[in-house]
LOBA-849266 format. One record per residue (C-alpha): residue in one letter; x, y, z. Coordinates in nm, 2 decimals, padded with zeros to 4 digits. Layout:
+----+--------+--------+--------+
| aa |     xx |     yy |     zz |
+----+--------+--------+--------+
|  A |      X |      Y |      Z |
...
+----+--------+--------+--------+
% end
This chain:
+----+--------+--------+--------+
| aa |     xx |     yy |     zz |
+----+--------+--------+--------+
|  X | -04.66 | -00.82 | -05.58 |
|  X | -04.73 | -00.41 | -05.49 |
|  X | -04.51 | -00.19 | -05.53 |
|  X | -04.54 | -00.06 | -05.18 |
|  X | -04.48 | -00.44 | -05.07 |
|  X | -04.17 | -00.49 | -05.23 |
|  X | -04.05 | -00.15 | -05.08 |
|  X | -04.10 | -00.25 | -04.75 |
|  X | -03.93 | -00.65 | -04.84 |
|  X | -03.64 | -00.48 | -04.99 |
|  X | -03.60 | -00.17 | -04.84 |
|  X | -03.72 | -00.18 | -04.49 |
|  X | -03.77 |  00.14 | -04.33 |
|  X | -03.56 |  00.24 | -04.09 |
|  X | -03.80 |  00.44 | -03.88 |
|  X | -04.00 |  00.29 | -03.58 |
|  X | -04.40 |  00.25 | -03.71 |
|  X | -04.61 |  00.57 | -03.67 |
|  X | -04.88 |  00.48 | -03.38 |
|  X | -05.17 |  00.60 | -03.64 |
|  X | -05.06 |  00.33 | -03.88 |
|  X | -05.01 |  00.10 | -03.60 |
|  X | -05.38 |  00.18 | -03.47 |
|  X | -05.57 |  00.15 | -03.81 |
|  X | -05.38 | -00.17 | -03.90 |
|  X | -05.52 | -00.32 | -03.52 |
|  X | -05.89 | -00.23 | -03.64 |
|  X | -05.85 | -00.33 | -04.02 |
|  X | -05.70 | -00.71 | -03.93 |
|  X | -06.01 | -00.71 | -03.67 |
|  X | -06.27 | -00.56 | -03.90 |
|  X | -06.54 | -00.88 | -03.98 |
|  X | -06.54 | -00.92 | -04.37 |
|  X | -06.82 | -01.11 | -04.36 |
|  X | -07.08 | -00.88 | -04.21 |
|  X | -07.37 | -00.71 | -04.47 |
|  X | -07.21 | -00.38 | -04.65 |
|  X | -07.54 | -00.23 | -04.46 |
|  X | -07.32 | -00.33 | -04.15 |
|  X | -06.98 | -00.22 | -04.25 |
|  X | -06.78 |  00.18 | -04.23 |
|  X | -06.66 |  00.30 | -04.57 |
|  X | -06.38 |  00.57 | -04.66 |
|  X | -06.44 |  00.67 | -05.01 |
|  X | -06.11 |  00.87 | -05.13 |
|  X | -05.94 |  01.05 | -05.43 |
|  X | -05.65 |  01.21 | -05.47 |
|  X | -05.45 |  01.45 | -05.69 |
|  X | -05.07 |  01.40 | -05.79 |
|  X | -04.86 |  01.54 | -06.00 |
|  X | -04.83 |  01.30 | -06.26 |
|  X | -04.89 |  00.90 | -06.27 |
|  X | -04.48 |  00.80 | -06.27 |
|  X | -04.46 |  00.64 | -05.90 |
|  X | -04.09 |  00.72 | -05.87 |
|  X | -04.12 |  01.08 | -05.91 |
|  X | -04.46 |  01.19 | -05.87 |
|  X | -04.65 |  01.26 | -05.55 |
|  X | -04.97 |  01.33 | -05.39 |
|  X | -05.06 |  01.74 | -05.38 |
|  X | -05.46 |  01.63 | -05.21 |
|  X | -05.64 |  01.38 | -05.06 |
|  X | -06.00 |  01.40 | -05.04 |
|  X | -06.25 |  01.18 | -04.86 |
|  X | -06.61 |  01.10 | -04.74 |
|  X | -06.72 |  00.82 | -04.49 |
|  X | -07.02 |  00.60 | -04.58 |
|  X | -07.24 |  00.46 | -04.30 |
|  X | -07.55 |  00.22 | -04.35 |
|  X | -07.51 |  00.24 | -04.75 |
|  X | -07.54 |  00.65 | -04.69 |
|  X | -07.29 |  00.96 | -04.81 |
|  X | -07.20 |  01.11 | -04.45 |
|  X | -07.19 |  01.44 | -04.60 |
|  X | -07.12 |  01.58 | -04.23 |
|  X | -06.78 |  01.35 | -04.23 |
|  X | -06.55 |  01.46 | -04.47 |
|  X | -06.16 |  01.46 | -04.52 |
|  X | -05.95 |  01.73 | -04.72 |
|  X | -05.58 |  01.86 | -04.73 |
|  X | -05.37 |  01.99 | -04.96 |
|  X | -05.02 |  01.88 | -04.93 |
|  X | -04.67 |  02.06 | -05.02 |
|  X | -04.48 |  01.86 | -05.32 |
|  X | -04.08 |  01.80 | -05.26 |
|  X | -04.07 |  01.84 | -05.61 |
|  X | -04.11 |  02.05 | -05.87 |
|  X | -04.52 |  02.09 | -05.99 |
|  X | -04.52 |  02.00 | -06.34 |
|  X | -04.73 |  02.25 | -06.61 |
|  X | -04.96 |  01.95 | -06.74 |
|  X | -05.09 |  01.84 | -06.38 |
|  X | -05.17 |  02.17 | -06.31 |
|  X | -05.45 |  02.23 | -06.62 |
|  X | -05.59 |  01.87 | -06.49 |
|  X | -05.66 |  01.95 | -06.15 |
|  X | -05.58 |  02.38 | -06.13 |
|  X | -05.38 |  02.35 | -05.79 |
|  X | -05.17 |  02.61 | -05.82 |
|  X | -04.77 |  02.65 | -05.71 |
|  X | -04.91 |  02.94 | -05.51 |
|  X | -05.18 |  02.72 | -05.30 |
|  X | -04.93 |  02.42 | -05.23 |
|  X | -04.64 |  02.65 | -05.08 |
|  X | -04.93 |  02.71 | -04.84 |
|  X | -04.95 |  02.40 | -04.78 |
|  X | -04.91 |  02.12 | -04.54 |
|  X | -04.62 |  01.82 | -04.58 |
|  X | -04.72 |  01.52 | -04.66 |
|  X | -04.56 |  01.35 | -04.32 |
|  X | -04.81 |  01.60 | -04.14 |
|  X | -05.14 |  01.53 | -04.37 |
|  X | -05.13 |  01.09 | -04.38 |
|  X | -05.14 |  01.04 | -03.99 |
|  X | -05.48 |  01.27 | -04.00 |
|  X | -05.60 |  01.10 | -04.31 |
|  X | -05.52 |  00.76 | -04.15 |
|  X | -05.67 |  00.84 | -03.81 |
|  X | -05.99 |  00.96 | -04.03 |
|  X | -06.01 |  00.59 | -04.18 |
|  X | -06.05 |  00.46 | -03.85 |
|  X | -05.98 |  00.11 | -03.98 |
|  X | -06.26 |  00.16 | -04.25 |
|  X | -06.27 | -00.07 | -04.53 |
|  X | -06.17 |  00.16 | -04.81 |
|  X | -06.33 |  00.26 | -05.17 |
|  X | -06.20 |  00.45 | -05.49 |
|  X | -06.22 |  00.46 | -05.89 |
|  X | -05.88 |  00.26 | -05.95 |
|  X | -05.86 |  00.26 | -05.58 |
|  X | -05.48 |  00.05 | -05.66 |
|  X | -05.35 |  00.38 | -05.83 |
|  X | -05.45 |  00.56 | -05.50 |
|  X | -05.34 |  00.33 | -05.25 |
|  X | -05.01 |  00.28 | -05.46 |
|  X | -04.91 |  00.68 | -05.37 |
|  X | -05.05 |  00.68 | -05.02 |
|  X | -04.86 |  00.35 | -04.92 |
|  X | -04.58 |  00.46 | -05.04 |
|  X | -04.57 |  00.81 | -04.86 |
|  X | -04.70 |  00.63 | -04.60 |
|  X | -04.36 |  00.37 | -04.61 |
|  X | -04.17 |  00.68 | -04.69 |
|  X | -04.26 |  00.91 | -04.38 |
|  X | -04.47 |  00.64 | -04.15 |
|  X | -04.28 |  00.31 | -04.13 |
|  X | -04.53 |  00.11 | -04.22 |
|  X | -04.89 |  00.09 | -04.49 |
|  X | -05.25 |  00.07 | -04.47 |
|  X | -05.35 | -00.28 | -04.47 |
|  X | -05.76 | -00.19 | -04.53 |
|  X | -05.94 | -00.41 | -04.79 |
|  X | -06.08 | -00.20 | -05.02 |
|  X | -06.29 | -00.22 | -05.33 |
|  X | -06.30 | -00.08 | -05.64 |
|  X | -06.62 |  00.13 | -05.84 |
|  X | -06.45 |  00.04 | -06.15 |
|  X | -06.43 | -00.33 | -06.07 |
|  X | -06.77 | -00.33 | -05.92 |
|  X | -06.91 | -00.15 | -06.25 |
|  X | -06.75 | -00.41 | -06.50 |
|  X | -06.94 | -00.69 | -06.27 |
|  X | -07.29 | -00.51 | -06.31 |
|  X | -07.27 | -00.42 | -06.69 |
|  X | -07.11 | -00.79 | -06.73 |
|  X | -07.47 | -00.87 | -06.52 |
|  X | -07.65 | -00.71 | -06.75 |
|  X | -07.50 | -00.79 | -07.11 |
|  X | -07.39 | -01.11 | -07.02 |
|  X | -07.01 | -01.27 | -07.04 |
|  X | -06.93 | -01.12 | -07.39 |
|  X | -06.94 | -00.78 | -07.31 |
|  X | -06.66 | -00.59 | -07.48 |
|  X | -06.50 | -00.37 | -07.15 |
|  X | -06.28 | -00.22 | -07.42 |
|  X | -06.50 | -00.11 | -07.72 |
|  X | -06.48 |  00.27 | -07.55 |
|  X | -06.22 |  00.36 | -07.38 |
|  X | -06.34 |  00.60 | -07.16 |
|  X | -06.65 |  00.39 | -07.06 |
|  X | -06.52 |  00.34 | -06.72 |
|  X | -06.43 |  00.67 | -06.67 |
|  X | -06.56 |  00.82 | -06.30 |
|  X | -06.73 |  01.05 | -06.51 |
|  X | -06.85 |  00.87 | -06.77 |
|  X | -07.02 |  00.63 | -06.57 |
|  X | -07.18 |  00.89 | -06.35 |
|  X | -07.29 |  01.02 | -06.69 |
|  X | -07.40 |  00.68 | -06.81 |
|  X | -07.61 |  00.57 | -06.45 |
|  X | -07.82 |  00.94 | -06.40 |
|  X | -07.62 |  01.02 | -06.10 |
|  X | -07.54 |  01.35 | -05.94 |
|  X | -07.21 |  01.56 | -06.12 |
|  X | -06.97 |  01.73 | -05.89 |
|  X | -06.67 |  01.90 | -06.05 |
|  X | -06.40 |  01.65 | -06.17 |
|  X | -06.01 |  01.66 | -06.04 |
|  X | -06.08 |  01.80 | -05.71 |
|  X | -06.00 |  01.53 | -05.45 |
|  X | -06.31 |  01.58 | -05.22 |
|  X | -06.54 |  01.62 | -05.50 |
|  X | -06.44 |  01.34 | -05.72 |
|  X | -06.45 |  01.10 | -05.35 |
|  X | -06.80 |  01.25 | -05.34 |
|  X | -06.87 |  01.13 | -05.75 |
|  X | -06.76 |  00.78 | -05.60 |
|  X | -06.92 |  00.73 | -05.33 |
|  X | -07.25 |  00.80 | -05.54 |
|  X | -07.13 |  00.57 | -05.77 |
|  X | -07.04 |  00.34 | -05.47 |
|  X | -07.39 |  00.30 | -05.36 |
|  X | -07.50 |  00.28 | -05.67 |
|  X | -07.36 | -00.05 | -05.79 |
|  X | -07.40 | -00.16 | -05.43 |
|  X | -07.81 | -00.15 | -05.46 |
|  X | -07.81 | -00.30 | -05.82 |
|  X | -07.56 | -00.54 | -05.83 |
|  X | -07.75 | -00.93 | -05.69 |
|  X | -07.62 | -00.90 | -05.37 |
|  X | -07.74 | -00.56 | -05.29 |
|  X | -07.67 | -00.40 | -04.93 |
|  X | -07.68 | -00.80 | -04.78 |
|  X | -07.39 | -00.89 | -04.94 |
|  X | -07.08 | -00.91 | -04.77 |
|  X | -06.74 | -00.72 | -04.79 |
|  X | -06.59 | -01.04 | -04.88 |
|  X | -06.86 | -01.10 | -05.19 |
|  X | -06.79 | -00.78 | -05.35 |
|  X | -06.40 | -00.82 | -05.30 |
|  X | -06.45 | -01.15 | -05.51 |
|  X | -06.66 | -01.01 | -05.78 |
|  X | -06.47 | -00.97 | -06.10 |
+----+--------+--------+--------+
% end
């Protein structure tokens, strides 16, 4: 079971539901799983923490980009920085060069999520280990909101296994090279545009490239439905 699941079985929060998570969870159990990607509203995000340990660290950006008719809305974009509780650890900072000095600028995290939420809009959502991402932000969002983000979301990394497993048949090794399924190594590896890696916006940018992508090779192509690509493994 998530981790943000058994948060909310076990410790229940004791705060009434914010109305933006109360509003994108409406749309999300409503959206049609079953209509053509062509059809269907994506969020593509990203975002920088301070370290991977889900008890202590926390999200310091959140970047994002909507997708409409298999097309990067470069027009409709999402980015915050966010104020840490804690203390900014040394190693996170040469990974994605946020300075202490730029987050004491920033926003709190409780003020960020319900503008990041209503900019889903009920969305189905995409990332690069999207379960990493969605792990932090459901969290926060049990944490500060009362409730989580309930949006079926896919996964590039996922969807990139399925297509080279397409093309080199069942045996493929996924873990001759490790890196292989890096954002950036398979941006490198497909031909497809490079925007600077660790920054929130710009690595949701890699993505959503990457997105469409796998979208217009892999056999279903832009007819498939939500529900085909959730079931690819």
């Amino acid at each position: 079971m998530p981790i943000h699941k058994l948060i909310k079985r076990f410790f229940p929060s004791q705060q009434p539901t914010h109305p933006a998570i109360v509003a994108n969870n409406m749309i999300s159990v409503a959206a049609d799983k079953d209509l053509p990607v062509r059809d269907c509203d994506f969020v593509v995000f990203d975002t920088e923490l301070t370290g991977l340990k889900q008890r202590r660290d926390e999200i310091i950006a959140i970047g994002a980009v909507r997708i409409k008719n298999v097309r990067i809305c470069f027009e409709d974009t999402f980015y915050a920085l966010i104020k840490p509780q804690g203390k900014l650890y040394t190693p996170s900072t040469l990974i994605h060069r946020i300075t202490p000095g730029e987050l004491r600028r920033a926003e709190p995290i409780k003020e960020v999520l319900p503008r990041f939420i209503d900019f889903c809009g009920g969305a189905f959502l995409v990332g690069h280990h999207v379960s990493l991402d969605l792990e932090f932000v459901n969290r926060a969002c049990q944490n500060y909101l009362g409730g989580v983000i309930e949006s079926s979301s896919l996964d590039t990394m996922r969807l990139a296994r399925a297509y080279k497993t397409s093309l080199n048949g069942p045996y493929l090794d996924h873990h001759e090279k490790q890196d292989s399924y890096r954002l950036s190594s398979l941006s490198d590896e497909f031909h497809l545009p490079k925007f600077a890696e660790h920054n929130a916006l710009q690595d949701a940018l890699q993505t959503a490239y990457l997105f469409i992508y796998l979208i217009r090779k892999l056999r279903y192509g832009d007819t498939g439905t939500v529900n085909d690509y959730l079931k690819l493994k």
